[in-house]
DSSP file (Angstrom, degrees, kcal/mol; ACC not computed):
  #  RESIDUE AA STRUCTURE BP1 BP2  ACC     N-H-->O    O-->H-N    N-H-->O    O-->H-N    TCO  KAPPA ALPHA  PHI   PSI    X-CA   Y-CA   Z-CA
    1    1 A X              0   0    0      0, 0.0     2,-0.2     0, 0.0     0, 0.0   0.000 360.0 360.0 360.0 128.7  -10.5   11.6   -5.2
    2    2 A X        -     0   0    0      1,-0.0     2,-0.4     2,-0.0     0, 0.0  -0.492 360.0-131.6 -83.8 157.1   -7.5   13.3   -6.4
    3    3 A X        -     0   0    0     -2,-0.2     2,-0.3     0, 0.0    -1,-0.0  -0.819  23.6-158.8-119.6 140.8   -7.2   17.2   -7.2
    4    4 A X        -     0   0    0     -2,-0.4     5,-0.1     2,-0.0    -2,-0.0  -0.994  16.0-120.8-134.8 110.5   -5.7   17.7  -10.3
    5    5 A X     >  -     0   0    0     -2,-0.3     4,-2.7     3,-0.1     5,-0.2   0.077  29.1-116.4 -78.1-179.4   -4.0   21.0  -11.3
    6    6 A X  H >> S+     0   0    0      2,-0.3     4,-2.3     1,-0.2     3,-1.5   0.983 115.9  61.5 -59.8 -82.9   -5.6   22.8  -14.6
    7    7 A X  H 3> S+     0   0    0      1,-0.3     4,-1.5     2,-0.2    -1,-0.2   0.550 107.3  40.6 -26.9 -51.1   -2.7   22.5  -16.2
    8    8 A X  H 3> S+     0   0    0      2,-0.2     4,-2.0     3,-0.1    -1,-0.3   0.792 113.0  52.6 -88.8 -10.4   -2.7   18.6  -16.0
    9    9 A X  H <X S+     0   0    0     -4,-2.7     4,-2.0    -3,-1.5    -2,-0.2   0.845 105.3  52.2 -44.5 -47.5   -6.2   18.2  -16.7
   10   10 A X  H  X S+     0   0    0     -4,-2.3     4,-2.1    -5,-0.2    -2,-0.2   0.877 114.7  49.6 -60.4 -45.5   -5.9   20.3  -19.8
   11   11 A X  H  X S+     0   0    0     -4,-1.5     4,-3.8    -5,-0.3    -2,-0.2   0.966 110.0  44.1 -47.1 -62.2   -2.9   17.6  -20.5
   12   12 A X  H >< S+     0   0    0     -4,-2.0     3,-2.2     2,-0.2     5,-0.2   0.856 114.1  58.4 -46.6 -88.6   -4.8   14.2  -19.8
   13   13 A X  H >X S+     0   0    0     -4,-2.0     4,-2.5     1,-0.3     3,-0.8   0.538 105.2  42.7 -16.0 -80.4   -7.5   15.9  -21.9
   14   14 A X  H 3X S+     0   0    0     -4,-2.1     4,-1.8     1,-0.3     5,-0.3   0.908 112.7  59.5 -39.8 -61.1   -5.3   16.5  -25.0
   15   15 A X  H <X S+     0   0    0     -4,-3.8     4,-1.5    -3,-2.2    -1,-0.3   0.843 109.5  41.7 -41.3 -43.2   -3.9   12.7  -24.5
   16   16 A X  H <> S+     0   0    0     -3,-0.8     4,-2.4     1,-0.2     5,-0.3   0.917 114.6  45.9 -64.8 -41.4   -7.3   11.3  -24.8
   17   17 A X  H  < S+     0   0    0     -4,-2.5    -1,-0.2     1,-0.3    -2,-0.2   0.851 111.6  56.7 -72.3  -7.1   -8.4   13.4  -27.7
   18   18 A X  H >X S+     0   0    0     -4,-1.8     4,-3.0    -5,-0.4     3,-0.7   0.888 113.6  41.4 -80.7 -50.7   -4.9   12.4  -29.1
   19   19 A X  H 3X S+     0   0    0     -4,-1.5     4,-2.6    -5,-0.3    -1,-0.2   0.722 109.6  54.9 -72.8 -16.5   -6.0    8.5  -28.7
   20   20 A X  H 3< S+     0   0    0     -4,-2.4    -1,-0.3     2,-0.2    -2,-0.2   0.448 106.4  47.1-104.6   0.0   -9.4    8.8  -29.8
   21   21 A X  H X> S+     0   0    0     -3,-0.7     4,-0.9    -5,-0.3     3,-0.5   0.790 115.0  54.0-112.6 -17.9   -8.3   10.4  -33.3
   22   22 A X  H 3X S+     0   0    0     -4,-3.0     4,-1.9     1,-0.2    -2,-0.2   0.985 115.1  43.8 -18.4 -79.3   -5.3    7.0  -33.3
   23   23 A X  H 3X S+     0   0    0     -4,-2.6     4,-1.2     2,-0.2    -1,-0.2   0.486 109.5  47.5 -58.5  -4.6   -8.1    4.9  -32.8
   24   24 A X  H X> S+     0   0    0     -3,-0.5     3,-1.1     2,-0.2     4,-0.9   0.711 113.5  52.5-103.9 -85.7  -10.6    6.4  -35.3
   25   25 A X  H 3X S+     0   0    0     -4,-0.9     4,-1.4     1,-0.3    -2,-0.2   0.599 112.0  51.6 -16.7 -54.4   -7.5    6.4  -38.1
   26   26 A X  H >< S+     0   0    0     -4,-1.9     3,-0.7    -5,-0.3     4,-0.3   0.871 106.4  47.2   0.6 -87.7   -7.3    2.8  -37.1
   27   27 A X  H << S+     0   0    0     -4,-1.2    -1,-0.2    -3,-1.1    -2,-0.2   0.650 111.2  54.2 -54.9 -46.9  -10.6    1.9  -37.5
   28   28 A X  H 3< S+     0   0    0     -4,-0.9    -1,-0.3     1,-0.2    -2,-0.2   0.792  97.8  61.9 -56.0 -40.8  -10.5    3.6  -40.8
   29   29 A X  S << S+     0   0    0     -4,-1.4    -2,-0.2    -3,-0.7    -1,-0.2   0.861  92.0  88.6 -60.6 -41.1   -7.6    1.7  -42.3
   30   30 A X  S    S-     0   0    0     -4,-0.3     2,-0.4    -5,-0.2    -3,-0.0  -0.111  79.5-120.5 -93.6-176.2   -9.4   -1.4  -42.0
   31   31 A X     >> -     0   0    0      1,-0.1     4,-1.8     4,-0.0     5,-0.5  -0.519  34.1-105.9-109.5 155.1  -11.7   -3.1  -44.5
   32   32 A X  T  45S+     0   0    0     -2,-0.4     4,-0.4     1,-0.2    -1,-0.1   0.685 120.3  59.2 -39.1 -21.9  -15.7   -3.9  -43.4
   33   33 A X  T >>5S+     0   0    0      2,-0.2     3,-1.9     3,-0.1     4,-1.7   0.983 113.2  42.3 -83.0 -82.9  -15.4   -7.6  -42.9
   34   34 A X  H 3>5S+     0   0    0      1,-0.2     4,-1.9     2,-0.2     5,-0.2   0.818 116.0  46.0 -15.8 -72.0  -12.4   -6.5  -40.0
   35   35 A X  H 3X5S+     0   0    0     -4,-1.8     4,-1.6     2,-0.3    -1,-0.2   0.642 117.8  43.0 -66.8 -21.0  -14.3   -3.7  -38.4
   36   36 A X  H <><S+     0   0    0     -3,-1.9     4,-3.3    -5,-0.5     5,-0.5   0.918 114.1  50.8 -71.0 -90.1  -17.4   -5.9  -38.4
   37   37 A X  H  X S+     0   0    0     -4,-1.7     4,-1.3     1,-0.3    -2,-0.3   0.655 113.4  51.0   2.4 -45.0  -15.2   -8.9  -37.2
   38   38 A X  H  X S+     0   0    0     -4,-1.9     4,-1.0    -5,-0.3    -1,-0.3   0.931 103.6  50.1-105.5 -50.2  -13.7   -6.4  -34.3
   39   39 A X  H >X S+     0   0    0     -4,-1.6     4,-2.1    -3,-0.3     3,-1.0   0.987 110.1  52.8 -75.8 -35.5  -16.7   -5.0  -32.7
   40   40 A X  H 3X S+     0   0    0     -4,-3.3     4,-1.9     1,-0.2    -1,-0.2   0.984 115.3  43.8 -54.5 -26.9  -18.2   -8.6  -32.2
   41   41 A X  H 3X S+     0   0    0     -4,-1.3     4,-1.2    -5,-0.5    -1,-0.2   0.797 114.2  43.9 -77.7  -9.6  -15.2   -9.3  -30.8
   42   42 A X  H <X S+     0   0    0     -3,-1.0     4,-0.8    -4,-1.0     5,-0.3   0.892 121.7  45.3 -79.6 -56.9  -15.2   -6.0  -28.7
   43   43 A X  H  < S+     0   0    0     -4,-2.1    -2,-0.2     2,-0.2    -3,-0.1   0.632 108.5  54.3 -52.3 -27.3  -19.1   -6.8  -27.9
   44   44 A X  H  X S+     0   0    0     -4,-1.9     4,-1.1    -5,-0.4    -1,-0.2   0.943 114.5  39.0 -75.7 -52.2  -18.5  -10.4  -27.1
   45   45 A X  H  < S+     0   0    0     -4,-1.2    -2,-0.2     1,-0.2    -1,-0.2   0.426 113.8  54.4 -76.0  -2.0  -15.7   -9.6  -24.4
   46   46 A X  T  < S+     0   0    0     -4,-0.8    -1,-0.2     1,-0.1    -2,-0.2   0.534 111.6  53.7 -86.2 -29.3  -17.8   -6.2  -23.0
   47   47 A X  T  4 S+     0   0    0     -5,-0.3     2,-0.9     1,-0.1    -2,-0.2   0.920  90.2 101.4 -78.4 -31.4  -20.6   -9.0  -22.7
   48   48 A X  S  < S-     0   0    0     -4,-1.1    -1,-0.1     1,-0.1    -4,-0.0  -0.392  72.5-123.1 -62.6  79.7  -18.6  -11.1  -20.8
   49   49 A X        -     0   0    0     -2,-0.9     2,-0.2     1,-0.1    -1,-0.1   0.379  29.7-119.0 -12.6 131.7  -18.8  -11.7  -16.7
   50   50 A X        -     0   0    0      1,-0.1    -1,-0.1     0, 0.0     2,-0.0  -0.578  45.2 -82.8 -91.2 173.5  -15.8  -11.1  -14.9
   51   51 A X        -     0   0    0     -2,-0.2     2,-0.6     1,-0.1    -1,-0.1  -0.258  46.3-111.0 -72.1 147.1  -14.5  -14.3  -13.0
   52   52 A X        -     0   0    0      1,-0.1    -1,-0.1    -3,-0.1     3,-0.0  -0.669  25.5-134.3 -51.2  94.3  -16.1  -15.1   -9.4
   53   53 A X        -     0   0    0     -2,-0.6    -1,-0.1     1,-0.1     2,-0.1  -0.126  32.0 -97.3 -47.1 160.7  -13.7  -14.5   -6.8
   54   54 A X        -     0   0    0      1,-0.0     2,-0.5     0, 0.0    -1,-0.1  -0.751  44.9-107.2 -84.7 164.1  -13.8  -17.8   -3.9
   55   55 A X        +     0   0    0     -2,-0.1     2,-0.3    -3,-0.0    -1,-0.0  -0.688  65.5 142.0 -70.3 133.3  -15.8  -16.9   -1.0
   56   56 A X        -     0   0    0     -2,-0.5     2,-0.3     5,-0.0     5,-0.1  -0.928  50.7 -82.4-151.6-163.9  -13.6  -16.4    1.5
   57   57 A X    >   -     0   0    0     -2,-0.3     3,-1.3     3,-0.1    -2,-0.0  -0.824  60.7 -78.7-104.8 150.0  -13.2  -13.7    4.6
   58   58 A X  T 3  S+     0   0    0     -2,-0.3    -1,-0.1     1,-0.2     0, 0.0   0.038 114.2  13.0 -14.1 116.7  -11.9  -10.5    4.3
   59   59 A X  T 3  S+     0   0    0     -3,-0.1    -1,-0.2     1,-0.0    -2,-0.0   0.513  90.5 104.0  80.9  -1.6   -8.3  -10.4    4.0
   60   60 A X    <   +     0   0    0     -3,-1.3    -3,-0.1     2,-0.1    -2,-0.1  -0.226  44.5 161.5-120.8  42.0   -7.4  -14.1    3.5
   61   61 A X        -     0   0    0      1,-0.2     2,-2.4    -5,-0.1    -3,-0.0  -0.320  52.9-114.4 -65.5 130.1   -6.6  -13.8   -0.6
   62   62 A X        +     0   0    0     -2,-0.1     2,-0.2     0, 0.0    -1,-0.2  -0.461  51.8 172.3 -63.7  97.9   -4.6  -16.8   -1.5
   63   63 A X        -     0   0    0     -2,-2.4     2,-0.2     1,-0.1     3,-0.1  -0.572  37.1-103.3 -95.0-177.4   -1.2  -14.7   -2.4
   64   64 A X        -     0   0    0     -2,-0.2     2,-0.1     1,-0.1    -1,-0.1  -0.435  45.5 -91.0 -90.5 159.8    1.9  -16.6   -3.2
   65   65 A X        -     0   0    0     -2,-0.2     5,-0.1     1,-0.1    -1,-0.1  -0.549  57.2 -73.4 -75.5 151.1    4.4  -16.8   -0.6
   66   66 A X    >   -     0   0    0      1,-0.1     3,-1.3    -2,-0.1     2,-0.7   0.010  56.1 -99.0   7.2 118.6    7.4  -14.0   -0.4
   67   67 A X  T 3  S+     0   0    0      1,-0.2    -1,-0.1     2,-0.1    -3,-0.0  -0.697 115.8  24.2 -88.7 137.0    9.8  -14.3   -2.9
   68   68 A X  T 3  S+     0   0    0     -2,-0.7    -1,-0.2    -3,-0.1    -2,-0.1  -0.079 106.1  86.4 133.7 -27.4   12.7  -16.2   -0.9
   69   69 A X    <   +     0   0    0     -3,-1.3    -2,-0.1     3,-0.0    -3,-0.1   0.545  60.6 125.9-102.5 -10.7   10.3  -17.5    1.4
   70   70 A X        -     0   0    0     -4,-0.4     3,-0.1    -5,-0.1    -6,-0.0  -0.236  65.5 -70.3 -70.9 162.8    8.9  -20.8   -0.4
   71   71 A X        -     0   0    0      1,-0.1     2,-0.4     3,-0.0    -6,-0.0   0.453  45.5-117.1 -22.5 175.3    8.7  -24.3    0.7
   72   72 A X        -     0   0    0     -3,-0.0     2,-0.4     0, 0.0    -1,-0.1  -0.692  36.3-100.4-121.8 165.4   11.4  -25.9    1.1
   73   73 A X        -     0   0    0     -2,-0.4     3,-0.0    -3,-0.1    -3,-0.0  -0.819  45.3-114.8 -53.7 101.3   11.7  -29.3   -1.6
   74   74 A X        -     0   0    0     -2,-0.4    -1,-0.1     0, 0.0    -3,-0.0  -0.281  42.0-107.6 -64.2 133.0   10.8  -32.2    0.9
   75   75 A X        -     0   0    0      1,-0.1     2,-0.3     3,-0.0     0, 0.0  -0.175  27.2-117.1 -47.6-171.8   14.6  -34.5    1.1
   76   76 A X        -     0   0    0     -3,-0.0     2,-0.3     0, 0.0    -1,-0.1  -0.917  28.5-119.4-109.7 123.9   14.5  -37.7   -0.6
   77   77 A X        -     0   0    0     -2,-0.3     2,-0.3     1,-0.0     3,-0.0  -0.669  33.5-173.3 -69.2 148.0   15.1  -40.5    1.9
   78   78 A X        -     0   0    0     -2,-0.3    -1,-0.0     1,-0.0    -3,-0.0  -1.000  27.1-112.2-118.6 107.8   18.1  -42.0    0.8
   79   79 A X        -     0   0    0     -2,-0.3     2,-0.6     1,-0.1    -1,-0.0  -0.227  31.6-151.3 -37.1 153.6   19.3  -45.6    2.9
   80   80 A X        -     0   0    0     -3,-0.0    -1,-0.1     0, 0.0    -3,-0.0  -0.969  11.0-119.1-141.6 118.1   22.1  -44.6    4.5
   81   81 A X        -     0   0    0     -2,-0.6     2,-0.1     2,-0.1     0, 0.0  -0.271  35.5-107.9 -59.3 158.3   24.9  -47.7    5.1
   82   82 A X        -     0   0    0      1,-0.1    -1,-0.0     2,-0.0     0, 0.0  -0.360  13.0-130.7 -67.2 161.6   25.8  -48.5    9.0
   83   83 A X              0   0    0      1,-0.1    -1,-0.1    -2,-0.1    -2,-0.1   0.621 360.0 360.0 -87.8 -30.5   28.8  -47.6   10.1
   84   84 A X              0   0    0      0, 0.0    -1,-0.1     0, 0.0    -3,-0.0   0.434 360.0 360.0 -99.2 360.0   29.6  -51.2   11.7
Protein backbone atom coordinates (compact mmCIF):
# COMPACT_ATOMS: atom_id res chain seq x y z
CA UNK A 1 0.00 0.00 0.00
CA UNK A 2 1.42 3.34 -0.72
CA UNK A 3 1.51 6.30 1.95
CA UNK A 4 0.30 9.25 0.50
CA UNK A 5 1.14 12.76 1.94
CA UNK A 6 -2.11 14.95 3.06
CA UNK A 7 -1.38 17.28 0.68
CA UNK A 8 -1.76 14.74 -2.24
CA UNK A 9 -4.62 13.05 -0.97
CA UNK A 10 -6.42 16.31 -0.57
CA UNK A 11 -5.29 16.67 -4.43
CA UNK A 12 -6.50 13.16 -5.90
CA UNK A 13 -9.60 14.04 -3.81
CA UNK A 14 -10.36 17.45 -5.64
CA UNK A 15 -9.54 15.50 -9.13
CA UNK A 16 -12.20 13.08 -8.55
CA UNK A 17 -14.77 15.48 -7.28
CA UNK A 18 -13.55 17.57 -10.42
CA UNK A 19 -14.53 14.33 -12.71
CA UNK A 20 -17.59 13.43 -11.15
CA UNK A 21 -19.18 16.99 -11.61
CA UNK A 22 -17.64 16.55 -15.83
CA UNK A 23 -19.46 13.49 -15.83
CA UNK A 24 -22.71 14.55 -14.21
CA UNK A 25 -22.69 17.78 -16.80
CA UNK A 26 -22.24 15.13 -19.44
CA UNK A 27 -24.92 13.11 -18.49
CA UNK A 28 -27.09 16.15 -18.31
CA UNK A 29 -26.41 17.44 -21.85
CA UNK A 30 -27.87 14.37 -23.29
CA UNK A 31 -31.41 13.60 -24.20
CA UNK A 32 -33.37 10.33 -22.34
CA UNK A 33 -33.29 8.00 -25.28
CA UNK A 34 -29.05 8.47 -25.00
CA UNK A 35 -28.79 8.26 -21.31
CA UNK A 36 -31.09 5.25 -21.37
CA UNK A 37 -29.11 3.87 -24.48
CA UNK A 38 -25.71 4.47 -22.32
CA UNK A 39 -26.34 2.81 -19.09
CA UNK A 40 -27.50 -0.49 -20.99
CA UNK A 41 -24.48 -0.15 -22.57
CA UNK A 42 -22.56 0.68 -19.32
CA UNK A 43 -24.67 -2.36 -17.67
CA UNK A 44 -24.17 -4.75 -20.49
CA UNK A 45 -20.18 -4.39 -20.37
CA UNK A 46 -20.15 -4.26 -16.19
CA UNK A 47 -22.11 -7.59 -16.81
CA UNK A 48 -19.68 -8.98 -18.84
CA UNK A 49 -16.93 -11.78 -17.82
CA UNK A 50 -13.45 -10.92 -18.33
CA UNK A 51 -11.58 -13.27 -20.82
CA UNK A 52 -10.16 -16.74 -19.37
CA UNK A 53 -6.59 -16.71 -19.30
CA UNK A 54 -4.91 -20.41 -20.89
CA UNK A 55 -4.06 -22.70 -18.13
CA UNK A 56 -0.66 -22.61 -18.01
CA UNK A 57 2.25 -22.64 -15.09
CA UNK A 58 3.25 -19.77 -13.35
CA UNK A 59 5.50 -17.67 -15.23
CA UNK A 60 5.20 -19.13 -18.84
CA UNK A 61 2.84 -16.14 -20.39
CA UNK A 62 3.10 -16.32 -24.03
CA UNK A 63 4.96 -12.72 -24.51
CA UNK A 64 6.25 -11.78 -27.88
CA UNK A 65 9.77 -12.04 -28.44
CA UNK A 66 12.30 -8.87 -27.74
CA UNK A 67 12.08 -6.37 -30.11
CA UNK A 68 15.16 -7.19 -32.44
CA UNK A 69 15.07 -10.55 -31.40
CA UNK A 70 12.41 -12.26 -33.91
CA UNK A 71 12.68 -15.16 -36.08
CA UNK A 72 14.56 -14.88 -38.64
CA UNK A 73 12.36 -15.29 -42.37
CA UNK A 74 13.18 -19.03 -43.31
CA UNK A 75 15.53 -18.51 -47.05
CA UNK A 76 13.87 -19.45 -50.13
CA UNK A 77 15.78 -22.34 -51.73
CA UNK A 78 16.76 -21.05 -54.82
CA UNK A 79 18.65 -23.81 -57.59
CA UNK A 80 21.80 -22.66 -57.74
CA UNK A 81 23.69 -23.42 -61.33
CA UNK A 82 27.03 -25.72 -61.16
CA UNK A 83 30.02 -24.26 -61.64
CA UNK A 84 31.24 -26.98 -64.32
Amino acid sequence: MTKRSRLEQAQRAAEHERIRELEAAWVARLSPEEKAAFRRDVESARARQPEQRPDMAPGTLPNPPRPGREPREPKASTKSRSRF
